[in-house]
Legacy VTK file of the C-alpha trace (Angstrom):
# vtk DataFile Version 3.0
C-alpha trace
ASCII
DATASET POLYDATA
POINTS 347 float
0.000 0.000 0.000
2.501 2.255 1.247
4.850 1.606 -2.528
1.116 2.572 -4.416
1.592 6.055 -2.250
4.802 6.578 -3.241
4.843 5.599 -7.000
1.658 7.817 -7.127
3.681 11.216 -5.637
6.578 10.127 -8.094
4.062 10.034 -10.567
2.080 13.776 -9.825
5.600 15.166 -9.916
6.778 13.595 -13.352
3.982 15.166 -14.778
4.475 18.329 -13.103
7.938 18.650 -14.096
6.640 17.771 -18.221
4.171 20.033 -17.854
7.010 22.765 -16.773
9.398 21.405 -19.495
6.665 21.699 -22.494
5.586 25.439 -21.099
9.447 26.039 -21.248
9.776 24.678 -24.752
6.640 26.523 -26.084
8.092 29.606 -24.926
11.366 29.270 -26.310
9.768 28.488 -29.831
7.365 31.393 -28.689
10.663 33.507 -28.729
12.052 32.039 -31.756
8.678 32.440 -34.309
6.624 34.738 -33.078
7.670 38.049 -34.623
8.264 41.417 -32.298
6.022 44.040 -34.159
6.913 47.574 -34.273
4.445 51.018 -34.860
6.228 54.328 -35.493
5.095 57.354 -36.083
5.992 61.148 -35.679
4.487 64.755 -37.311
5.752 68.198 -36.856
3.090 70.936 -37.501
3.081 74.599 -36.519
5.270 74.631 -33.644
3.947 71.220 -32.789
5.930 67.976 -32.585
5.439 64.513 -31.215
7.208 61.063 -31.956
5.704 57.745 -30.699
7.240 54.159 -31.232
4.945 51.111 -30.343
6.909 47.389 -29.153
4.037 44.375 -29.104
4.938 40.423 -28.501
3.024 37.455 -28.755
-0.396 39.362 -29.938
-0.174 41.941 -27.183
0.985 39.962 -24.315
3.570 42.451 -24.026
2.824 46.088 -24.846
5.667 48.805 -24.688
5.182 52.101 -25.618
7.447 55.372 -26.107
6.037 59.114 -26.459
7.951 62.228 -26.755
6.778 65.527 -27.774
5.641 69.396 -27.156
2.824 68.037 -25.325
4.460 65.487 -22.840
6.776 66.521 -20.174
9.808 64.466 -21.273
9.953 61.006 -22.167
6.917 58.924 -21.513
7.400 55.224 -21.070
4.527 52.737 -20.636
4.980 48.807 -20.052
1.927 46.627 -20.412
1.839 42.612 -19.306
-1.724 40.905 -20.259
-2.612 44.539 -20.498
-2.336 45.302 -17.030
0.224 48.599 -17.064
3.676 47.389 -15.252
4.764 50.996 -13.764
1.446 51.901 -12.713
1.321 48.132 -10.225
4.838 49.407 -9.581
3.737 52.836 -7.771
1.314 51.412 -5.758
3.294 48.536 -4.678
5.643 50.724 -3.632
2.731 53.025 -1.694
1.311 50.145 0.092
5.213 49.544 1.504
5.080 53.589 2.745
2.104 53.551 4.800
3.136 50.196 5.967
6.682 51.591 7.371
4.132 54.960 8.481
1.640 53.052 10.339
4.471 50.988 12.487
5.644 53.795 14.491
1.734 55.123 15.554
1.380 51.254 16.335
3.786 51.434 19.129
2.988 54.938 20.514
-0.644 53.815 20.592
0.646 50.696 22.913
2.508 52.836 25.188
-0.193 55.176 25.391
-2.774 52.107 26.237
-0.481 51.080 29.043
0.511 53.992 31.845
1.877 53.527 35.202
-0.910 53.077 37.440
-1.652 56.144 40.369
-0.586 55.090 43.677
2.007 52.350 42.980
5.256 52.740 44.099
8.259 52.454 41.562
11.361 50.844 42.541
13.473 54.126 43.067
10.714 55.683 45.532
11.042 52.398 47.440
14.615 52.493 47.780
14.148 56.107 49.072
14.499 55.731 53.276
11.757 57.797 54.733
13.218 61.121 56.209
12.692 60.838 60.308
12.174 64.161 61.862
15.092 65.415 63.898
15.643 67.411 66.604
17.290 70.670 67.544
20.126 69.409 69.153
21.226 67.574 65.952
20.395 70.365 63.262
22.900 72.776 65.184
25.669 69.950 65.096
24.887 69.251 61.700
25.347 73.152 60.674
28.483 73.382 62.745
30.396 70.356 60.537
29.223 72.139 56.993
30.620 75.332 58.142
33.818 73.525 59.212
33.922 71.423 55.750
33.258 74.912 53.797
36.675 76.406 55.925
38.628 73.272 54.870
37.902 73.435 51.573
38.557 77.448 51.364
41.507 77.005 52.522
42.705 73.784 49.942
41.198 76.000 46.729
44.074 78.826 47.939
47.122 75.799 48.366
45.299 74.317 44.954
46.043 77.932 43.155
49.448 79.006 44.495
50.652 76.012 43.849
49.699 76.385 39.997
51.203 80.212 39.930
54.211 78.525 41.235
54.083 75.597 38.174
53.176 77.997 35.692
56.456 80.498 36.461
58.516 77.489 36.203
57.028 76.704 33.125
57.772 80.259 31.950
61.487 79.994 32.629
62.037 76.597 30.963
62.117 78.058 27.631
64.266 80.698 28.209
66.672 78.212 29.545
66.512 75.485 26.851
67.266 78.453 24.424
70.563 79.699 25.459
72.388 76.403 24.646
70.778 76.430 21.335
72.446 79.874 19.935
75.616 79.097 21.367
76.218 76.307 18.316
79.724 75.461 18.091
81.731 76.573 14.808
82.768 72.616 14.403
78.978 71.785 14.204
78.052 74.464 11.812
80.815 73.267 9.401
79.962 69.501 9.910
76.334 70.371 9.179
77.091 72.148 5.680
79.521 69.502 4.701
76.777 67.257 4.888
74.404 69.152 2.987
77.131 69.100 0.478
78.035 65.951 0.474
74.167 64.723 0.325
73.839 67.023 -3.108
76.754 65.565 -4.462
75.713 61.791 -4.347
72.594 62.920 -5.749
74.195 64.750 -8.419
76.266 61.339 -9.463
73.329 59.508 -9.106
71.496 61.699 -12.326
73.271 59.368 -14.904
72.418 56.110 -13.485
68.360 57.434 -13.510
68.947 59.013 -16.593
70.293 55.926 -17.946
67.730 53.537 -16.403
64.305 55.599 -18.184
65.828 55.774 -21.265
65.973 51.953 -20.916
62.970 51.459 -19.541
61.490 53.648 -22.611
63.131 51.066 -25.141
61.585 48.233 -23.680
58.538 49.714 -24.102
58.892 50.914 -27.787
59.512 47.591 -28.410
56.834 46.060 -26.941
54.469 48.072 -28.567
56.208 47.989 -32.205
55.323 44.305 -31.544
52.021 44.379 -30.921
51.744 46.706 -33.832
52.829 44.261 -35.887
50.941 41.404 -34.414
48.132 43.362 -35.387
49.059 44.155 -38.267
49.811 40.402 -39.370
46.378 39.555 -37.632
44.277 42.067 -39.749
46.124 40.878 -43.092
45.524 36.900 -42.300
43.112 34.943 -44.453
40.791 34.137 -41.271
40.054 37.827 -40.370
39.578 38.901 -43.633
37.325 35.639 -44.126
35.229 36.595 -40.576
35.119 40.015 -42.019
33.016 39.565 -45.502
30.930 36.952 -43.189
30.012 39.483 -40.083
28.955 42.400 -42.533
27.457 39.857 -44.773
25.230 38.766 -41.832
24.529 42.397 -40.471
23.534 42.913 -44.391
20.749 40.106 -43.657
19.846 41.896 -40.546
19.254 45.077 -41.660
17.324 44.342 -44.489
15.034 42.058 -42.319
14.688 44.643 -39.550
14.191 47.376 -42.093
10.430 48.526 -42.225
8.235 46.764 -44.144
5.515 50.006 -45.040
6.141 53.902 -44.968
3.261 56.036 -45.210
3.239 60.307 -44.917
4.327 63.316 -46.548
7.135 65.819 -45.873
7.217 69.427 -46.989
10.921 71.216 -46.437
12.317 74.373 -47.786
15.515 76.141 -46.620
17.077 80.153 -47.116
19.275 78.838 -49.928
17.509 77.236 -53.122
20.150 75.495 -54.024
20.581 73.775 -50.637
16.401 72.512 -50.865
18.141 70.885 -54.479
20.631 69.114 -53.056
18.951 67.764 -50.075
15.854 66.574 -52.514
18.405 64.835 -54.446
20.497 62.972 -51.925
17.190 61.416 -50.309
16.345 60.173 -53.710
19.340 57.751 -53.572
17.339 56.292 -50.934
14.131 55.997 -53.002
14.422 52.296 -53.169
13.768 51.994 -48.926
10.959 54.564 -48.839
9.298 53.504 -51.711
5.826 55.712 -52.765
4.642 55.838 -49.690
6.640 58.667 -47.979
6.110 61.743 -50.591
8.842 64.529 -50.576
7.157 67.977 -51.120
10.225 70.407 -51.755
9.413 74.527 -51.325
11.945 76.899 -52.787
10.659 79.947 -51.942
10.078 79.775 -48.057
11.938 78.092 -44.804
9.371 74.883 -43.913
9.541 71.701 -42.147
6.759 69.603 -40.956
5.001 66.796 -42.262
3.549 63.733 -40.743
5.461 60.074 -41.272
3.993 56.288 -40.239
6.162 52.920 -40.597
5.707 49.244 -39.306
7.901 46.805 -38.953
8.605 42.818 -37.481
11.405 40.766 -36.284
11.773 37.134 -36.067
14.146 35.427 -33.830
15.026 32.573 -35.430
16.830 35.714 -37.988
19.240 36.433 -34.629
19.687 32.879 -33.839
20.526 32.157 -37.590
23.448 34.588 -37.604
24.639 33.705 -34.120
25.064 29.916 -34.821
27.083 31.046 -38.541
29.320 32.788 -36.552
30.311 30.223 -33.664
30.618 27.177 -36.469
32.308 29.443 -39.169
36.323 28.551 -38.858
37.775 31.657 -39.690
35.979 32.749 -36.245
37.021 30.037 -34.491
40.716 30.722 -35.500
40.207 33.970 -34.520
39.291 33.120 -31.476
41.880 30.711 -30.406
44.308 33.336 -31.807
43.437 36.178 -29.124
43.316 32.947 -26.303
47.025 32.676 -26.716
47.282 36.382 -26.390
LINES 1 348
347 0 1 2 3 4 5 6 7 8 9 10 11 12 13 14 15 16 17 18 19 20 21 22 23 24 25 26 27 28 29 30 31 32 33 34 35 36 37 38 39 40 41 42 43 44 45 46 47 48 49 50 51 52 53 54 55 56 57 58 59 60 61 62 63 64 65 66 67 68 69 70 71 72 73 74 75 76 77 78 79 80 81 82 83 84 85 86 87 88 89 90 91 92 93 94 95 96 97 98 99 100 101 102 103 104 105 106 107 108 109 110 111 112 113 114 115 116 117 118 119 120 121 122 123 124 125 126 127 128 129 130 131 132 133 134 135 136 137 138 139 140 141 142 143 144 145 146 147 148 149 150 151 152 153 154 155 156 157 158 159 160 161 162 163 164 165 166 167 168 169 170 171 172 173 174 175 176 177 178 179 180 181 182 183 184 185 186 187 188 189 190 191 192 193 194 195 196 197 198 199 200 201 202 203 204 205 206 207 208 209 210 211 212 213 214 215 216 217 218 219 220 221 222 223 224 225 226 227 228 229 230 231 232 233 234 235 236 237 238 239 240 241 242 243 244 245 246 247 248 249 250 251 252 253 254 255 256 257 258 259 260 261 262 263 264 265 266 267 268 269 270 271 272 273 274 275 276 277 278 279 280 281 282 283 284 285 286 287 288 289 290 291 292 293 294 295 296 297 298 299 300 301 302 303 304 305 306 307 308 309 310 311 312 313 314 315 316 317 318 319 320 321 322 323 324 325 326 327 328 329 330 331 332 333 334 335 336 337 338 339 340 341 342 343 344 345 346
């Protein structure tokens, strides 16, 4: 009986743990094939600007959205999960914490307040107080006759106490006057000793210039040569077959990437005009190299005769994963890479 109970656990968990494995794997070829769609759009008009970029996953299971413009106090960020906004649960988890921490203190003031000392019990330092017996007359005059005679005593040790520190303080005075007079009698012998050494001191130093001198410009040698080296390690590193070969492949791939991230539709118009004519010609003519990537959607609407720019402008977009993890895996098998690699190891 007790094996059934056992194999039947083992047997709730297994499928727990598939049942975590297959959400795993759906989400990873969630990741992979599901495309990351992307809304941008942005208009300038009388003064007026805004620009506003829209991020959406997995048919709005995550929303992310960017505004920026005139109207909006810097940039505005929004961050959506199963459409629930992310900042917004943010800010009040984090207001709940602040009256939590607030309400702690009143907590404990509201205890102490619930629980004063009661009237008429005693606390333990009144009870160690001895209760004062009355005294008699007899024994308040001796009592006032030994403070008087403790107030003389201690008259008279305040006066020993003081001339005693006029006395320390005059001796102090004198000291220095004494300790000075051996000081400006120096001997002649000691002066001369003392500026032979000084001499003697710059001297070694001076001898010991060419040895320094002669130590940097070594030291600068070595490291000419060291770096001529690694000049022309690089140099024999950018000219090999495998870095040239990683080259073509790397902006080969980013080629691929670009084109696939590009935007798929652009939709608006554009009206520009500048002071100089000439410059309004030039500018309409170097965006028509780039005709091919706009297509007709974006129209250009050139003025000569006034300064203008505004117009309104729309794109979409996707990415797919699998694009990334395409051009990642060509570069870790590709040899020339892997050379590469092994090369800057030994390094």
């Amino acid at each position: 009986m007790l094996i059934h109970i056992i194999l039947g656990i083992l047997k709730i968990i297994g499928i727990l743990l598939l049942v975590l494995l297959c959400l795993l794997l759906l989400l990873l070829l969630s990741l992979v094939f599901v495309p990351v769609r992307y809304y941008g759009s942005a208009f300038r008009e009388e003064g007026k600007y805004e620009g506003k970029v829209r991020v959406s996953w997995l048919f709005h299971l995550i929303f992310v959205t960017a505004r920026y413009g005139s109207g909006t106090e810097g940039l505005q960020l929004s961050i959506r999960f199963l459409g629930i906004p992310v900042d917004v649960v943010l800010k009040k988890i984090a207001a709940w914490r602040q009256k939590r921490q607030k309400k702690k203190p009143e907590l404990t003031a509201a205890e102490e307040k619930k629980t004063p000392p009661g009237e008429g019990t005693e606390t333990e330092e009144q009870a160690a107080i001895p209760a004062k017996k009355p005294r008699s007359a007899q024994q308040a005059l001796l009592e006032t006759e030994k403070e008087s005679s403790v107030k003389a005593v201690g008259t008279e040790m305040d006066a020993e106490t003081k001339n005693s520190a006029e006395t320390k303080d005059f001796a102090e005075k004198k000291k220095p006057a004494e300790k000075k007079n051996p000081a400006e009698k120096k001997s002649p012998a000691a002066k001369l000793r003392s500026v032979f050494e000084k001499i003697s001191e710059i001297i070694k130093k001076l001898l010991g210039l060419p040895g320094k001198i002669k130590a940097a410009f070594v030291n600068f040698r070595r490291t000419a040569k060291e770096i001529y080296g690694k000049i022309e390690q690089i140099r024999e590193l950018l000219a090999s077959e495998s870095f040239l070969g990683a080259k073509t492949l790397v902006f080969g791939e980013l080629g691929i990437i670009m084109r696939h991230v590009r935007p798929r539709k652009i939709k608006g118009d554009i009206y520009f005009g500048f002071d100089d004519p000439a410059l309004t010609g030039q500018v309409l003519a170097g965006a028509s190299i780039f005709y091919p990537l706009y297509g007709r959607g974006l129209s250009l609407h050139p003025y000569f005769d006034r300064v203008i720019l505004e117009g309104r402008a729309q794109i979409w977009g996707r990415m797919y994963g699998f694009m990334f993890l395409r051009t990642v895996w060509k570069l870790f098998r590709d040899a020339n890479v892997r050379d590469l690699r092994k090369k800057f190891k030994n390094k």
